[in-house]
LUMGUZA-379937 format. One record per residue (C-alpha): residue in three letters; residue number from 0; x, y, z. Coordinates in nm, 4 decimals. Example, Ala and Ser with C-alpha at 12.3 -4.5 7.8 and 13.67 -1.06 7.14 Angstrom:
2
['ALA',0,[1.2300,-0.4500,0.7800]]
['SER',1,[1.3670,-0.1060,0.7140]]
***
This chain:
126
['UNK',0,[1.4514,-0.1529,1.6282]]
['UNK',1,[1.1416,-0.3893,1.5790]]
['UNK',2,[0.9420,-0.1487,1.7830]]
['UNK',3,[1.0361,0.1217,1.5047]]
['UNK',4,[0.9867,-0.0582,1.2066]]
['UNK',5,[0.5838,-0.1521,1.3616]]
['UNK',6,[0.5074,0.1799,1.5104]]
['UNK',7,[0.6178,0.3315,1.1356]]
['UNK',8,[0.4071,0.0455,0.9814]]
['UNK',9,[0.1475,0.1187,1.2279]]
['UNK',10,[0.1627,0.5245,1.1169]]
['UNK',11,[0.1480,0.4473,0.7384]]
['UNK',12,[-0.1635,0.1802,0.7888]]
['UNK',13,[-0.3531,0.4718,0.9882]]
['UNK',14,[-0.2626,0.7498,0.7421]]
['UNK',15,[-0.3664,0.5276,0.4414]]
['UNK',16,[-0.6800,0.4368,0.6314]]
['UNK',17,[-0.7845,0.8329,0.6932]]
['UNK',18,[-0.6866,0.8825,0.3191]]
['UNK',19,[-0.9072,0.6116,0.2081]]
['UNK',20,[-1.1901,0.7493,0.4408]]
['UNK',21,[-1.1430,1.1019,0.2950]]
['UNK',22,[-1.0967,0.9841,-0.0257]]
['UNK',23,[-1.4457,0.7962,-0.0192]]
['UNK',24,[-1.5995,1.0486,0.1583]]
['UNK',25,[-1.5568,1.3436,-0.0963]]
['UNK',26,[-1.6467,1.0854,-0.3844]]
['UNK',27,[-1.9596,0.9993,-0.2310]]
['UNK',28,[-2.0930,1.3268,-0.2330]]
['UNK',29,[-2.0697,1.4345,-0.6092]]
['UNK',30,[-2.3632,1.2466,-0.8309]]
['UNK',31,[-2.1629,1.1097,-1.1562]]
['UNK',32,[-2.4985,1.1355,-1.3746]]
['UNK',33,[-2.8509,1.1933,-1.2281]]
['UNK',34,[-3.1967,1.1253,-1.4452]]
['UNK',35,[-3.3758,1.4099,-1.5377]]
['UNK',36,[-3.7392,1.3454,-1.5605]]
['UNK',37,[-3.9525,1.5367,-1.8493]]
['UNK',38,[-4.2217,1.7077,-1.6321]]
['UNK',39,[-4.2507,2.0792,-1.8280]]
['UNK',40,[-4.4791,1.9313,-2.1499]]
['UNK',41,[-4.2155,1.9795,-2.3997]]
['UNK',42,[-4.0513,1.7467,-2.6242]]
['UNK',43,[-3.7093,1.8227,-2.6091]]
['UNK',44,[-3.4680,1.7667,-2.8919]]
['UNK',45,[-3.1127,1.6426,-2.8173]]
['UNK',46,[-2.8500,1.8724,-2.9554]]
['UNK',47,[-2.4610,1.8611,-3.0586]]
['UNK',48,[-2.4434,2.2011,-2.8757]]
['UNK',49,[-2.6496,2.4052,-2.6336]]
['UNK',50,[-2.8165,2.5529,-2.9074]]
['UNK',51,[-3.1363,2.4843,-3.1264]]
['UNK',52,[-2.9078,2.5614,-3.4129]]
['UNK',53,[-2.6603,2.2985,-3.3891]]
['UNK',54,[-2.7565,1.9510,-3.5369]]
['UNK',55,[-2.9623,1.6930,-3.3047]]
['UNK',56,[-2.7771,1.3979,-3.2070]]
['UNK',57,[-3.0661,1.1728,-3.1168]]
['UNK',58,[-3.4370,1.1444,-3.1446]]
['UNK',59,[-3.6280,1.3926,-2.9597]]
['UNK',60,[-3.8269,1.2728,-2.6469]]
['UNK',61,[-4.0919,1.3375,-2.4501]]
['UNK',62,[-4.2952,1.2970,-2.1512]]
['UNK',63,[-4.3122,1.0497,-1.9539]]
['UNK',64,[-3.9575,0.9486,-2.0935]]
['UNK',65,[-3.6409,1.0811,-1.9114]]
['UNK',66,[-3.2870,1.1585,-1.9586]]
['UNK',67,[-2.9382,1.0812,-1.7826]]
['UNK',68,[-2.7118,1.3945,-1.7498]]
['UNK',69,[-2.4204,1.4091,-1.6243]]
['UNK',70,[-2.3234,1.8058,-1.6004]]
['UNK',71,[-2.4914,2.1443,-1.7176]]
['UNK',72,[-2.3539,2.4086,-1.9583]]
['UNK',73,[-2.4695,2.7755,-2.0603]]
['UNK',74,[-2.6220,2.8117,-2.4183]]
['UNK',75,[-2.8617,2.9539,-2.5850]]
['UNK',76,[-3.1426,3.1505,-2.4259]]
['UNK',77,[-3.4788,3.0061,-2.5319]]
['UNK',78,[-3.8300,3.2198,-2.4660]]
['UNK',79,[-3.6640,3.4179,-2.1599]]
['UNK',80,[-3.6520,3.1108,-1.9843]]
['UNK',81,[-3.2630,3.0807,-1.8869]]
['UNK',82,[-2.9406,2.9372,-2.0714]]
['UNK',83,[-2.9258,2.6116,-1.8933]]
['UNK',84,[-2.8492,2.2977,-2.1270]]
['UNK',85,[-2.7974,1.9362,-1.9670]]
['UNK',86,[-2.5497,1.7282,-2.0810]]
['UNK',87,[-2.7060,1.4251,-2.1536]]
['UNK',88,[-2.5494,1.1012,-2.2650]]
['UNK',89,[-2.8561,0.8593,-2.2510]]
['UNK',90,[-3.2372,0.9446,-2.3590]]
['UNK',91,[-3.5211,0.7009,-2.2143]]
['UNK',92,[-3.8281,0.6743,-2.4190]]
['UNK',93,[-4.1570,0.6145,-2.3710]]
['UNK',94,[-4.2110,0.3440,-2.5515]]
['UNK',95,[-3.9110,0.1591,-2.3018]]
['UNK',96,[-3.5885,0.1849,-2.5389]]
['UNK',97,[-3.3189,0.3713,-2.4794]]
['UNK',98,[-3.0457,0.5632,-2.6565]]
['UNK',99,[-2.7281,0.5981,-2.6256]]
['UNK',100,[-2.6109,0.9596,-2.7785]]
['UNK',101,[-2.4337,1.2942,-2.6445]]
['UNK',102,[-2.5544,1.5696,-2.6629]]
['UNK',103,[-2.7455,1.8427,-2.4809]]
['UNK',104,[-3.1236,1.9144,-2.3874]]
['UNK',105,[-3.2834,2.2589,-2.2809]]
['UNK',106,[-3.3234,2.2399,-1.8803]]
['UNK',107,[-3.6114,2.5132,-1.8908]]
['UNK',108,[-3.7987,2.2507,-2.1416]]
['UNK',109,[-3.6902,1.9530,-1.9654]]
['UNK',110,[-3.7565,1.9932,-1.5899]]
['UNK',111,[-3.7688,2.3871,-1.5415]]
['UNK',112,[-3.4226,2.3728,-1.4476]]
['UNK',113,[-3.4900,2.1919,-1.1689]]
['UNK',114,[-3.2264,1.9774,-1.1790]]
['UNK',115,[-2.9794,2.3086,-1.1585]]
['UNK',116,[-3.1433,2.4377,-0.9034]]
['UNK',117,[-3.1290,2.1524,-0.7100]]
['UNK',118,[-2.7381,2.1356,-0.7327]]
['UNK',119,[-2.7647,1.7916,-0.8069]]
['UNK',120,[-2.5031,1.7776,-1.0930]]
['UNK',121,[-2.2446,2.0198,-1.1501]]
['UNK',122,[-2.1391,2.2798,-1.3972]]
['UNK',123,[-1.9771,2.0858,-1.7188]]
['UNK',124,[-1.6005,2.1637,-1.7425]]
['UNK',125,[-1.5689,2.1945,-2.0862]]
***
C-alpha cells in the first residue's frame, strides 16, 4: 500500500513538473510588449484608433524617441504604404520622459513595419 500511495505521488510530481516545463516553455516564446524604435523620419501621432481620423491620445513623437507595443491591428491605409497600426501603451521621448497612454501608431511611419515583419509581436485580438 505505501509503495502505491509514493509511486502515485511520484506520477503526479513528474506530470506537474513536465506541465510546469511546458507551461514555461510556450510562455517564453511570445514577447508581452517589444519597443519599437522610430527609424522612418516621421513623427508619428498616437491615435484612439488605427486611423488618422480618430482623436490622438498622447503627444506625438519622434525620432530618436521610441514606443512600447504590445500587438498590431489593421487600419487605415496611409500613402500606399500598408494598414499596419501598433498598439502602443507607452511613448518614449526625446527629451527622456515618458508617457503613459493607449493608443495606436502607424507601423509604415514608425519602423517600416518592421516590427510586423519581424513577427516579433502578434496580431491584437480585439
Amino acid at each position: 500500500m505505501w509503495f502505491k500511495l509514493g509511486r502515485r505521488t511520484a506520477t503526479v510530481a513528474a506530470l506537474t513538473a513536465g506541465g510546469l516545463a511546458l507551461a514555461v516553455g510556450s510562455a517564453s516564446a511570445t514577447v508581452p510588449y517589444t519597443n519599437v524604435p522610430l527609424n522612418q523620419g516621421h513623427t508619428v501621432g498616437v491615435y484612439e484608433e488605427p486611423t488618422s481620423a480618430s482623436w490622438k491620445t498622447a503627444d506625438d513623437v519622434t525620432n530618436p524617441g521610441y514606443v512600447t507595443a504590445d500587438c498590431w491591428k489593421r487600419g487605415q491605409t496611409i500613402n500606399n504604404m500598408g494598414n499596419v497600426w501598433y498598439h502602443v501603451f507607452q511613448e518614449h521621448y526625446t527629451n527622456g520622459t515618458t508617457q503613459l497612454q493607449y493608443g495606436y501608431v502607424y507601423g509604415a511611419y514608425a519602423d517600416g513595419i518592421r516590427t510586423f515583419y519581424d513577427g516579433t509581436i502578434v496580431e491584437c485580438p480585439w
